[in-house]
ZAMARGU-4260 file (C-alpha; in steps of 0.2 Angstrom, whole numbers, plus 5000, padded with zeros to 4 digits):
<rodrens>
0) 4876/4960/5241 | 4870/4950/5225 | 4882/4942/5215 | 4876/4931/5197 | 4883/4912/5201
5) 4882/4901/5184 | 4893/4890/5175 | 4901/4872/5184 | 4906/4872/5200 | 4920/4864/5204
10) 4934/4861/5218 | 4949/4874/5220 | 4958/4858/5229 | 4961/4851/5211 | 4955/4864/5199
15) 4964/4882/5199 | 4951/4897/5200 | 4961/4907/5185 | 4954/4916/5169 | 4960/4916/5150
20) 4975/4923/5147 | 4981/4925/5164 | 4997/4920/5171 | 4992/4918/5188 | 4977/4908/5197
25) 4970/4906/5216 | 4974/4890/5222 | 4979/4881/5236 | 4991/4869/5226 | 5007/4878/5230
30) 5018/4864/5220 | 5017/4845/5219 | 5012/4837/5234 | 5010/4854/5243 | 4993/4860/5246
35) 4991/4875/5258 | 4977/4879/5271 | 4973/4898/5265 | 4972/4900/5244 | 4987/4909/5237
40) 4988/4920/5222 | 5001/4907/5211 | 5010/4914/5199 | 5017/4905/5182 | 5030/4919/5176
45) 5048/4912/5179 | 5039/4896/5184 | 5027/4891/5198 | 5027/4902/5212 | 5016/4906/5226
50) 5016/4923/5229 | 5004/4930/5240 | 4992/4922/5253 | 4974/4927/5254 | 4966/4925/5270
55) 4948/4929/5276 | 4948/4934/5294 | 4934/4936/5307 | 4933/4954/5311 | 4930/4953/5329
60) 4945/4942/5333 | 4958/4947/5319 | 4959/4929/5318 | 4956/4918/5303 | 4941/4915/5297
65) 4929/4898/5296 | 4924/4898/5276 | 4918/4888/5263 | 4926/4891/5246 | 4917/4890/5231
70) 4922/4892/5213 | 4912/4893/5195 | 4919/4900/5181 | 4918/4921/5183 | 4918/4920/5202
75) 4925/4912/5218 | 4920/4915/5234 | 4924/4913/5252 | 4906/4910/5263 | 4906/4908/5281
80) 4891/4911/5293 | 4897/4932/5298 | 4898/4936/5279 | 4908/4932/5264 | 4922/4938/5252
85) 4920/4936/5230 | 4934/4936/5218 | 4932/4940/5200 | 4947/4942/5186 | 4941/4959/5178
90) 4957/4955/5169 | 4970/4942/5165 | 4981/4953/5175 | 4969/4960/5188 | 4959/4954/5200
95) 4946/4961/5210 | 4940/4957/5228 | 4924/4964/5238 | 4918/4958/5257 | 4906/4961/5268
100) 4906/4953/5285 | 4923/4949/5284 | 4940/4955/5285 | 4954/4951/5271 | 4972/4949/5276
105) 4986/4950/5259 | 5002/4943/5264 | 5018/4939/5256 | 5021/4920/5257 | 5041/4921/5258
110) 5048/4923/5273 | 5062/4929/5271 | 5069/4945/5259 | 5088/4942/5254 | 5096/4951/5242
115) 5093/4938/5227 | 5076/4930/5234 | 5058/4934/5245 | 5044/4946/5244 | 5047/4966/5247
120) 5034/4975/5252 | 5032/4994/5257 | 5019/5008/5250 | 5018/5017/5234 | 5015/5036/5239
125) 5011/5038/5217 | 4998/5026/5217 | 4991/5025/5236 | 4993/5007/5237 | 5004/4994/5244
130) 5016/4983/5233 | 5024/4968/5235 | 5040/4963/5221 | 5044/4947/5220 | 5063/4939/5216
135) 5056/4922/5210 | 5042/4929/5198 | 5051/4946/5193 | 5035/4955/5195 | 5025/4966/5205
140) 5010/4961/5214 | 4998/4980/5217 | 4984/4982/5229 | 4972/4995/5228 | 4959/5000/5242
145) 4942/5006/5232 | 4933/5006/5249 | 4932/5000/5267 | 4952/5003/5272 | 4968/4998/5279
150) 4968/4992/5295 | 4984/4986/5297 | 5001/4985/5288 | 5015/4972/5292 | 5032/4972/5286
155) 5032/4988/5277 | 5049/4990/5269 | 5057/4976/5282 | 5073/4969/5275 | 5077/4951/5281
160) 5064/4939/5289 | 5047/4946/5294 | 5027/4945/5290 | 5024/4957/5277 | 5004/4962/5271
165) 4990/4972/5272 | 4971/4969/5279 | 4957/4976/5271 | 4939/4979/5283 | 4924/4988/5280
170) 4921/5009/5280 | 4904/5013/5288 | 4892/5004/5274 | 4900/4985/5279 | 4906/4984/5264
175) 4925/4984/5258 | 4932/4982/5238 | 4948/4980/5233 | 4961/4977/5217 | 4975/4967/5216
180) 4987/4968/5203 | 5000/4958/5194 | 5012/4970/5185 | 5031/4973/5176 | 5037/4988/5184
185) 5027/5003/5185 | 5008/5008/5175 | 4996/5025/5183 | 4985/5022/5199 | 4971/5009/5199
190) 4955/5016/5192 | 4940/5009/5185 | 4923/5013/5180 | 4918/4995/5181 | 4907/4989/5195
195) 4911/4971/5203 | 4895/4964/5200 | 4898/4971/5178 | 4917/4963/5182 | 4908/4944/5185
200) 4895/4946/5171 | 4909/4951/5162 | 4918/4936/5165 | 4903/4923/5166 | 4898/4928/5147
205) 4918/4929/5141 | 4918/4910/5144 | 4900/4905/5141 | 4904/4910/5123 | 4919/4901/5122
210) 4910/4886/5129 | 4897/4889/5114 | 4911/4890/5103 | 4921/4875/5108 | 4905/4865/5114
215) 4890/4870/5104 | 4886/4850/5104 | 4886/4848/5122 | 4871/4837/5129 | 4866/4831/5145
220) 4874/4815/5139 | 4891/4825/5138 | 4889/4833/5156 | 4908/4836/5159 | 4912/4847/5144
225) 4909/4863/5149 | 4919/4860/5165 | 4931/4853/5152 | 4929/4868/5143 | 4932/4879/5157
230) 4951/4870/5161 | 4956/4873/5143 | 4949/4892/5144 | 4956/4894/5163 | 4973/4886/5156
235) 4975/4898/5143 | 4989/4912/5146 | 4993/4929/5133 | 5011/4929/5127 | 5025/4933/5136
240) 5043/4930/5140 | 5048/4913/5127 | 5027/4909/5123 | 5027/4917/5107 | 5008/4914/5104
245) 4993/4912/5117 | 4995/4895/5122 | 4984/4882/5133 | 4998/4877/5147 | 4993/4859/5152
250) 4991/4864/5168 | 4991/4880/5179 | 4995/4868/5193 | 5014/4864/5193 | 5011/4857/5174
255) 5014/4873/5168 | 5022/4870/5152 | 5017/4865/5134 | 5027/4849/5129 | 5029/4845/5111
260) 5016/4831/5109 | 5003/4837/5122 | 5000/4853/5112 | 4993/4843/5099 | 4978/4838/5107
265) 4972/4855/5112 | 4973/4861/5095 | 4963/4846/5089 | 4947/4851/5105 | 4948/4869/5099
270) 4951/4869/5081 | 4931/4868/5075 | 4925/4882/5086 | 4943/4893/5090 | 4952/4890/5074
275) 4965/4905/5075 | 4969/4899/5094 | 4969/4881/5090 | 4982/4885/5075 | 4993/4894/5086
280) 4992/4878/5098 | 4999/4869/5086 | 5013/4880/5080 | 5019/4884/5095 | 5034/4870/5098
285) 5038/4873/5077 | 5042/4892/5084 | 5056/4886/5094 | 5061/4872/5082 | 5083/4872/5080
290) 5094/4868/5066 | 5092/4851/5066 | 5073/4851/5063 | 5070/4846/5081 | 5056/4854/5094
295) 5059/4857/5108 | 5054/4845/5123 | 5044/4859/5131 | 5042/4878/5131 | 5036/4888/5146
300) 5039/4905/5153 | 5056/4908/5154 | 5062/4891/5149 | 5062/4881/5133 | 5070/4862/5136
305) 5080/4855/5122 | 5086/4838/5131 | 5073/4828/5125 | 5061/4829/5110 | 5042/4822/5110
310) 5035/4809/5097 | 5032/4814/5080 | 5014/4813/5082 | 5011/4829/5071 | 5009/4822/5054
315) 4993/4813/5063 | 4987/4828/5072 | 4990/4840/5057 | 4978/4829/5045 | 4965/4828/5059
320) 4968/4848/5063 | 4964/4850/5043 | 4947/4843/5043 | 4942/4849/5059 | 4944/4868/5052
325) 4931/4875/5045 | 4940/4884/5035 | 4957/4879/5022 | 4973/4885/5026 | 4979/4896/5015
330) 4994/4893/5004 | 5006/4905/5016 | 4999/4894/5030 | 5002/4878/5021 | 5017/4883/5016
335) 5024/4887/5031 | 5016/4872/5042 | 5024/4858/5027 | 5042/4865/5027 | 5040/4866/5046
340) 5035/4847/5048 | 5048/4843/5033 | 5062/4847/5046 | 5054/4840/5060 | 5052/4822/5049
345) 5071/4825/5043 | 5076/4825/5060 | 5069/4807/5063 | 5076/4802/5046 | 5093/4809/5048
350) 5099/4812/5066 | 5089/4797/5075 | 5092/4783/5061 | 5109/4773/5067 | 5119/4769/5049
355) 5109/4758/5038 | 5094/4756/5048 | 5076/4761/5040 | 5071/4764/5056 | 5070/4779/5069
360) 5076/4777/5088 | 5071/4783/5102 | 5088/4790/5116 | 5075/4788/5130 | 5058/4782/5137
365) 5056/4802/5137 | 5058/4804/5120 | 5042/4795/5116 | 5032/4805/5128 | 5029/4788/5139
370) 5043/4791/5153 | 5045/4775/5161 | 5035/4763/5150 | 5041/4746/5152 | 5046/4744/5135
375) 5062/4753/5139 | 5066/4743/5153 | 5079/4731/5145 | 5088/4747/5137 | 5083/4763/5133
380) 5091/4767/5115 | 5080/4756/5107 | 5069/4756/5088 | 5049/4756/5091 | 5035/4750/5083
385) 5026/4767/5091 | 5038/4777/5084 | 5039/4770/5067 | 5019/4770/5064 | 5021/4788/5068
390) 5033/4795/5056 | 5024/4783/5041 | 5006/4795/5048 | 5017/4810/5044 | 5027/4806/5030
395) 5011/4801/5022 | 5003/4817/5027 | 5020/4828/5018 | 5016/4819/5004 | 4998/4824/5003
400) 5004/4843/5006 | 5017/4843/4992 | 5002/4838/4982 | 4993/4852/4987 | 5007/4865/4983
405) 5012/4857/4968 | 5028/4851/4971 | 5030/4833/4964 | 5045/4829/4966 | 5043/4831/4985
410) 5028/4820/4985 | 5039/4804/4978 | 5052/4807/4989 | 5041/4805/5005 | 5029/4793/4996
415) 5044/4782/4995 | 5050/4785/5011 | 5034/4779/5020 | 5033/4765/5011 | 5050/4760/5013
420) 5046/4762/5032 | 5031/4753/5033 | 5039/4738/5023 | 5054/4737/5037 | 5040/4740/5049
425) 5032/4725/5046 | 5048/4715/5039 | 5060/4721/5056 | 5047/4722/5070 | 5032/4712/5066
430) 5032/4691/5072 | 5016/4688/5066 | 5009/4692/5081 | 5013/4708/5090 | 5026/4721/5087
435) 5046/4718/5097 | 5056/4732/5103 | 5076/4730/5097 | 5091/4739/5102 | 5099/4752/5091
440) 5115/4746/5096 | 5111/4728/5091 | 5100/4715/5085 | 5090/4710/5102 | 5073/4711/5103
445) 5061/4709/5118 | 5043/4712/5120 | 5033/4721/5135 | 5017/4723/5143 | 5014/4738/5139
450) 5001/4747/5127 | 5016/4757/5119 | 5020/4740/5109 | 5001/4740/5101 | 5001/4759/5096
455) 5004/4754/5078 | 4987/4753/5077 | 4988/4772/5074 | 4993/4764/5057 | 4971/4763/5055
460) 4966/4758/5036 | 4987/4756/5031 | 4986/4741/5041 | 4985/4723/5036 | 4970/4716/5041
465) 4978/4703/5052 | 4988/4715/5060 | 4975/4726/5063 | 4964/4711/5071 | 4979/4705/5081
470) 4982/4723/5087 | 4963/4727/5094 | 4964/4708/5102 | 4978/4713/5113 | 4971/4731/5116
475) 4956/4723/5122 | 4965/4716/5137 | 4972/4733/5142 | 4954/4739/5144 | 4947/4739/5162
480) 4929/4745/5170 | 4936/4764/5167 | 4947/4763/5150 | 4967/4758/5142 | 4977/4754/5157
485) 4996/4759/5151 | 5002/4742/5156 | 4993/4725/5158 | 4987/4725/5176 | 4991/4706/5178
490) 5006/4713/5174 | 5019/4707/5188 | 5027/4728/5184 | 5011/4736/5186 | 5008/4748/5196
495) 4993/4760/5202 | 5002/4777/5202 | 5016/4772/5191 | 5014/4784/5179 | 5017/4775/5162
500) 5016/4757/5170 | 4997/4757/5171 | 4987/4771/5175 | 4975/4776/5161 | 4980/4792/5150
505) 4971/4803/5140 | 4985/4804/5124 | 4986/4784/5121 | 4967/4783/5123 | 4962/4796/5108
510) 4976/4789/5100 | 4971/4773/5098 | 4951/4775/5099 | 4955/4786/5083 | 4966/4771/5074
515) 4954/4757/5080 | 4942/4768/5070 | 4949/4769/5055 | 4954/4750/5053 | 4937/4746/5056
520) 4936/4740/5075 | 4921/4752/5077 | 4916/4743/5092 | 4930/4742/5103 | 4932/4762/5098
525) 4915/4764/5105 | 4920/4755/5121 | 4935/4762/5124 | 4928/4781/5121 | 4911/4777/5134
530) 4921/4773/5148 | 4935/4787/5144 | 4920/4800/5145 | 4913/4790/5159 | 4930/4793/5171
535) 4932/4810/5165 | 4913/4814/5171 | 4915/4804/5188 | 4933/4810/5191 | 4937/4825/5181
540) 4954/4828/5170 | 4969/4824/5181 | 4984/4819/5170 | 4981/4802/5174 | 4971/4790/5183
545) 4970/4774/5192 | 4963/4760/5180 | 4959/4749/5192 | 4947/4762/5202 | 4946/4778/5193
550) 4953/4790/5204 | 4963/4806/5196 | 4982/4804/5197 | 4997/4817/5199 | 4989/4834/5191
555) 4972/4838/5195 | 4968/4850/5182 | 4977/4843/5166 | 4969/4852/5146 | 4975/4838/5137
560) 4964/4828/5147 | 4953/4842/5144 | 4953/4841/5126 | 4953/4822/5124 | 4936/4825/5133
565) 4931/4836/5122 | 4936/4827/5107 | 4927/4812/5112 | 4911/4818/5118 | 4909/4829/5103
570) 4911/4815/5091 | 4901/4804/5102 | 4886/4816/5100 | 4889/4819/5080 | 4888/4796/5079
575) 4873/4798/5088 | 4864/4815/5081 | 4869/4803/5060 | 4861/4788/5069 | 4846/4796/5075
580) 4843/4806/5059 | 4848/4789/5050 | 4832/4783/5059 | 4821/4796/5055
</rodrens>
């Protein structure tokens, strides 16, 4: 049995074997903290849900099997020394399974079945296949014998607690095949005219050409980003339930949402080569944007969060998004994207400005997407530099737009308005050297150590020089071997793991590499891009990392990282392919 390997290979342990489009990956990372011996068919309707368990079983004994599992892009594999068992997506809602050697047991990870929760499981007479419906997903999970047979059934239609599965062995040729299913309610028996072997080649070249699409730069200097590539592609689901739009979740681990600010950098990793995808990345918070002109915090599945917003980081990311495409918006587009981020900007101006304040505020550490920082440890309602610089970047970026569609009235009005907040910037939260936080309720003010106080530098070529100088001075010192600690590690609140309070995050890195650029700290840019390339390429995209040595943090398998990735690599190559050619 011959079966075409290419692509990266990379550990199921912190990367989800999954394909674009689908809601469900194989992985042994049943939630947070919870990683399983066996893989388990993981489910992301309703939430994260571990449905099934796949285990590989010696056909002599019954018992489990000793495997190695290994994963690339189109196909993941279970070897052990009496055969082995592939799995290929032949779509995002189908997988299919062949073995030879060895048996494969399918079982229901619930327990127990009560009459609002657990795993049924009997035999569809229609379809001659066994079915397992599942309370927590609402779906049903369809498995279809192609060759080899049953040879043994547990569980079949049990009500309460009980082991329920199949297990699939070889007919007389050694060799079994099989299809698994993830389905609504009902759709005509399993049949295909595809063999496994077309199913992976299928597969391998679906994602090689997005690859080329998202990394046609891609060098042996860059050697992460076409693993890079493959957690944005793996991450990406079709719409369904409140996901209006294909959308890149940030993780198909137990990240399985789109928050409001993370979104952002997606679009900007995919917009060159994936235009249509990478627009609908960025639209897709603005589709569930409410009355008030707020996003939502985060959207998922069945579940849009409304409790907290995210930065708004979106004038920024819309005027990268527009260069990056290779093609203009359209006036429909551009009208729809600038009334869109003209009630997101009116929400800050209205709704989170206290009475005669020039300033936004933020309600929680939550709101500005850095959870915990230490900036909010004194209160949590509290007036930022961070979010200040922000909304100048997008009021700026609505008055170019109102340029473009010819309304000049509009483009005074935020003209002025980002002026008037970058003067109270400056005038209410600048000492001459570095940025306070204050209370909205009040006129304290404290500093932190955390890199949240020096994000202004977003701000780029509308800073003051000094400022700008002052501002990289400072970062500097948040720079270890492996990139921008969160919060000064001689900090006496620094932690390792502490989430906001010093590990090293992909966001606050692009964001400032980016603003360091364009004030004309090229060579702290450069530095602080090198070693984010070098952590991603010597511990993958984890949501966050220890800066003090490297290792991935929290999620394993995070796009945003992903995409940051991406983003500096490709504009790495593009500085060195201008030098080069500058030479010759």
């Amino acid at each position: 049995m011959t079966v075409a390997c290419s692509g990266p290979a990379f550990s199921v342990h912190d990367i989800p074997f999954s394909t674009y489009g689908s809601w469900f990956g194989i992985s042994p990372v049943l939630a947070e903290k919870t990683r399983a011996e066996d893989l388990h068919l993981v489910s992301h309707q309703n939430g994260m849900h571990a449905v099934l368990g796949i285990v590989p079983l010696d056909p002599v004994t019954g018992e489990r099997a000793r495997v190695r599992v290994q994963a690339t892009p189109a196909l993941l594999s279970w070897t052990g020394d009496g055969g082995r068992v592939d799995l290929a997506y032949e779509s995002p809602d189908t997988v299919r399974l062949r073995g030879t050697g060895l048996g494969l047991q399918v079982k229901a990870v619930a327990g127990e079945l009560t009459p609002f929760s657990g795993t049924y499981f009997f035999h569809d007479p229609v379809a001659d296949a066994h079915v397992f419906t599942s309370y927590e997903t609402g779906r049903r999970y369809r498995i279809t014998v192609l060759s080899g047979g049953v040879t043994d059934i547990a569980g079949a239609q049990t009500l309460g607690r009980a082991g329920r599965g199949v297990t699939i062995g070889a007919g007389a040729d050694g060799v079994w095949e099989a299809a698994v299913e993830e389905l609504d309610t009902a759709r005509p028996p399993y049949a295909s005219p595809t063999t496994f072997d077309e199913v992976v080649t299928a597969v391998r070249r679906s994602f090689e050409a997005f690859a080329d699409r998202v990394a046609p730069w891609r060098s042996p200097d860059t050697p992460a980003a076409e693993l890079a590539a493959y957690v944005v592609w793996s991450a990406t689901v079709r719409p369904a339930g409140l996901v209006t739009r294909p959308a890149v979740l940030m993780s198909k681990h137990w990240m399985d949402k789109v928050w409001s600010w993370d979104h952002c950098f997606n679009a900007l990793a995919l917009a060159p080569g994936s235009p249509g995808l990478a627009l609908d990345q960025f639209s897709l918070p603005f589709d569930h944007q409410d009355e008030t002109g707020a996003l939502p915090d985060s959207v998922t599945h069945s579940e849009i969060l409304y409790n907290f917003v995210k930065p708004p980081i979106h004038g920024w990311a819309l005027r990268h998004l527009r260069r990056r495409l290779q093609e203009p918006l359209g006036e429909a587009e551009l009208t729809e994207v600038y009334d869109r981020l003209a009630r997101w900007t009116e929400f800050w101006l209205t709704m989170r400005r206290a009475p005669g304040s020039a300033l936004p505020h933020y309600q929680h550490g939550n709101d500005s997407g850095w959870d915990n920082a230490t900036t909010f440890d004194p209160e949590r309602v509290i007036v930022s530099a961070d979010l200040a610089a922000f909304l100048i970047l997008q009021l700026r970026e609505l008055a170019l737009l109102a340029a473009e569609l010819g309304l000049p009235d509009d483009t005074r009005k935020w003209t002025r308005t980002a002026d008037a907040t970058q003067a109270a910037l400056f005038d209410e939260l600048w000492t001459g050297d570095r940025f306070v936080a204050r209370s909205a309720h009040g006129g304290a003010t404290w500093t932190s150590s955390s890199l949240l106080d020096l994000m202004p530098v977003v701000l780029g070529e509308h800073l003051p020089e000094d400022i700008g100088d002052a501002l990289a001075e400072r970062i500097g010192a948040h720079l270890t071997a492996h990139g921008l600690a969160t919060e000064l590690p001689t900090s006496p609140h620094y932690l390792d793991d502490g989430y906001w309070r010093g590990p090293i995050w992909a966001p606050s890195t692009v964001l400032i590499e980016d603003g360091l650029r364009r004030a004309g700290h090229d060579r702290l840019a450069d530095e602080i891009s090198s070693r984010f390339r070098a952590l991603c390429e010597t511990s993958g995209f984890a949501e966050n990392f220890d800066a003090l040595t490297g290792a991935g943090l929290r999620d394993r398998a995070y796009t945003w990282t992903a995409s940051s990735y991406l983003l500096l690599a490709e504009a790495h190559e593009l500085r060195r392919a201008e030098a080069a050619e500058a030479v010759g």
